[in-house]
C-alpha positions in Angstrom: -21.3 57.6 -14.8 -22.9 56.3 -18.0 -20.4 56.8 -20.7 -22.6 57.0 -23.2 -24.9 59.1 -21.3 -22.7 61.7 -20.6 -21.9 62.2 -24.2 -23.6 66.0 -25.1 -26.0 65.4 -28.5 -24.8 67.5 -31.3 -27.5 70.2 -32.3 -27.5 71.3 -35.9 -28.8 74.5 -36.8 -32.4 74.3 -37.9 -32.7 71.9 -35.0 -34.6 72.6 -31.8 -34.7 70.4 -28.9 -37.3 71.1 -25.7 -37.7 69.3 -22.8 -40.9 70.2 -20.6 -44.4 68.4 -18.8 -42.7 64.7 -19.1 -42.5 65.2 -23.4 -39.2 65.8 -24.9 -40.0 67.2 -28.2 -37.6 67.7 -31.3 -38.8 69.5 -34.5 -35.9 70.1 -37.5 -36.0 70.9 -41.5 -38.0 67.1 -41.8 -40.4 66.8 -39.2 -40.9 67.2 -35.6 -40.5 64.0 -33.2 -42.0 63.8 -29.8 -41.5 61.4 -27.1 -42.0 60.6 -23.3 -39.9 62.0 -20.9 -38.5 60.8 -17.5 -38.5 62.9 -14.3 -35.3 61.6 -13.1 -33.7 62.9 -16.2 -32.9 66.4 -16.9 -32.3 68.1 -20.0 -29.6 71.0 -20.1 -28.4 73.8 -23.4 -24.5 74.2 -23.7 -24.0 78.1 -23.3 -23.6 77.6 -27.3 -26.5 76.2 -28.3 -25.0 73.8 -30.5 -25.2 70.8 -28.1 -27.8 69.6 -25.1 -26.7 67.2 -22.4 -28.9 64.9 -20.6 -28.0 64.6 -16.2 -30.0 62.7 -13.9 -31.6 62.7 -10.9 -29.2 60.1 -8.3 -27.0 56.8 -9.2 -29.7 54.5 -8.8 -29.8 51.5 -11.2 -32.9 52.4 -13.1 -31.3 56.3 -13.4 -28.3 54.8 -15.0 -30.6 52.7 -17.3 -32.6 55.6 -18.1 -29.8 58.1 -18.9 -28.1 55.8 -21.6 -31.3 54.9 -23.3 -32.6 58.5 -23.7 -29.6 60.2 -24.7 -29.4 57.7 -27.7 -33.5 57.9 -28.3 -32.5 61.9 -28.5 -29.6 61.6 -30.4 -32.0 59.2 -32.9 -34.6 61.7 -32.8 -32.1 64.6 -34.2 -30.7 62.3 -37.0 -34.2 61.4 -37.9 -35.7 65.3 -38.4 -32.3 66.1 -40.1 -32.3 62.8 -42.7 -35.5 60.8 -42.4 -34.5 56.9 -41.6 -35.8 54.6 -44.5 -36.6 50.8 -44.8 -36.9 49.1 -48.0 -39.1 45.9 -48.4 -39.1 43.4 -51.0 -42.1 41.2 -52.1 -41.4 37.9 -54.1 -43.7 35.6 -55.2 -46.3 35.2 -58.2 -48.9 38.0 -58.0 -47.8 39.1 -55.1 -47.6 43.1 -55.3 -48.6 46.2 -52.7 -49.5 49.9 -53.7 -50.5 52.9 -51.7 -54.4 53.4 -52.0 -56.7 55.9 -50.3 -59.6 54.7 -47.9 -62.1 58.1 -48.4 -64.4 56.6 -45.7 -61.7 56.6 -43.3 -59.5 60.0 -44.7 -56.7 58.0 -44.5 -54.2 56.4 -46.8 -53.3 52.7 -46.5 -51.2 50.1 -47.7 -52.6 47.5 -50.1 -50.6 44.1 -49.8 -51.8 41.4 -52.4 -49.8 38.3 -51.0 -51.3 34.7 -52.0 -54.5 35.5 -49.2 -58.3 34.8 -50.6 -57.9 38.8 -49.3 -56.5 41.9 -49.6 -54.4 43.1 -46.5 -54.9 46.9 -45.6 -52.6 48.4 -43.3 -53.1 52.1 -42.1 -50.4 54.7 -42.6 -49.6 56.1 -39.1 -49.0 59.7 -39.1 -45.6 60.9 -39.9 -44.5 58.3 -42.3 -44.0 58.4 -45.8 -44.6 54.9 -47.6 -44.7 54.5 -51.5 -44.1 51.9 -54.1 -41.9 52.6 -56.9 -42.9 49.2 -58.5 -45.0 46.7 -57.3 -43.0 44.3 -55.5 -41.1 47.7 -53.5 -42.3 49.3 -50.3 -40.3 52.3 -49.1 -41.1 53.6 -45.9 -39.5 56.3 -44.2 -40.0 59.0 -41.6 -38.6 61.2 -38.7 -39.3 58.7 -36.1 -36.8 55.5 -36.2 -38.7 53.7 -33.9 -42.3 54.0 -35.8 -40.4 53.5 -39.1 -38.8 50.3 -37.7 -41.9 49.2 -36.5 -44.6 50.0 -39.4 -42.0 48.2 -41.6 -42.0 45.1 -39.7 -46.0 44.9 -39.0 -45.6 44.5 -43.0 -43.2 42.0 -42.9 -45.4 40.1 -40.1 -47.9 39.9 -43.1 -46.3 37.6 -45.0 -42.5 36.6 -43.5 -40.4 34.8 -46.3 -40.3 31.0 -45.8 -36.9 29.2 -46.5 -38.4 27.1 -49.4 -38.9 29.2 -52.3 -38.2 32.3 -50.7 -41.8 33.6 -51.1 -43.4 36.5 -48.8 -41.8 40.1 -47.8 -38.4 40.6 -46.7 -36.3 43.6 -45.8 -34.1 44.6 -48.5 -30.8 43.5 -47.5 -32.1 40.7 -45.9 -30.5 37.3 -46.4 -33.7 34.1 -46.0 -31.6 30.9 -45.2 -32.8 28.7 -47.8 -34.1 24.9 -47.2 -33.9 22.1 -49.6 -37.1 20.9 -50.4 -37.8 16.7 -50.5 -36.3 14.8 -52.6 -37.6 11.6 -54.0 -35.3 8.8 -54.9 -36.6 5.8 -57.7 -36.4 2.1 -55.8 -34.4 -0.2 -58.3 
């Protein structure tokens, strides 16, 4: 049996977990998360209500795979409507800069990204995420979800990805660019 599978997921008070119609569903103090759910898994209560565990269906190969992978996607999606995860992105270059705008046409907020292009880039906020810009070279995005955060964050960094010359473009925070020497011209005596 799957050692991390058969690992019971802590359940903080606040925190309810649901399982029903192929949708496992998680709502806590931060937001509610909801995913797809497979029918060869089943989800169980302890007696206490301060843990759920995840069984499954036989010992087939893709029921193995499945019970690892969900009972970490459920323990992610706990964490997330406890603490919401967060990704930081840095923009560097000359005039480069993002902000947060409203489109009223659409009813939607989007992300504005200025980045050395004859045009603006827009990319729509997807619901459940918060993004801001404390500065204008600073993106912040952060939500419930660890897989849409993860993802909206690098859909912005696919905009522009750093190149190893002068460093230019948007990285994640803690990200390290491996920098290239540029050419270097030598005089003929």
């Amino acid at each position: 049996m799957s050692r991390i599978g058969k690992t019971p997921v802590a359940v903080p008070g606040g925190v309810k977990v649901s399982a029903g119609g192929g949708r496992l569903s998680v709502t806590g103090p931060k937001g509610a998360v909801e995913s797809f759910f497979p029918g060869e898994l089943s989800l169980a209560a302890d007696p206490d209500g301060r843990a759920v565990r995840l069984g499954r269906r036989d010992d087939s190969k893709q029921c193995r795979a499945l019970h690892g992978t969900f009972r970490r996607l459920l323990e992610n999606m706990v964490a997330g409507v406890q603490k919401p995860f967060e990704k930081d992105l840095e923009i560097v270059g000359v005039g480069y800069q993002a902000r947060v705008q409203q489109n009223a046409k659409l009813k939607r907020s989007e992300l504005r990204l200025q980045v050395g292009f004859a045009n603006a880039v827009d990319l729509p906020i997807p619901k459940g995420l918060a993004v801001e810009c404390p500065s204008a070279t600073l993106v912040k995005v952060s939500g419930a979800d660890k897989a849409l955060v993860g993802q909206f964050a690098a859909n912005v960094r696919a905009v522009r990805p750093p190149e190893p010359y002068n460093g230019k473009g948007i990285k994640y925070r803690n990200e390290r660019i491996q920098r290239k020497q540029g050419k270097s011209f030598v005089s003929a005596e």
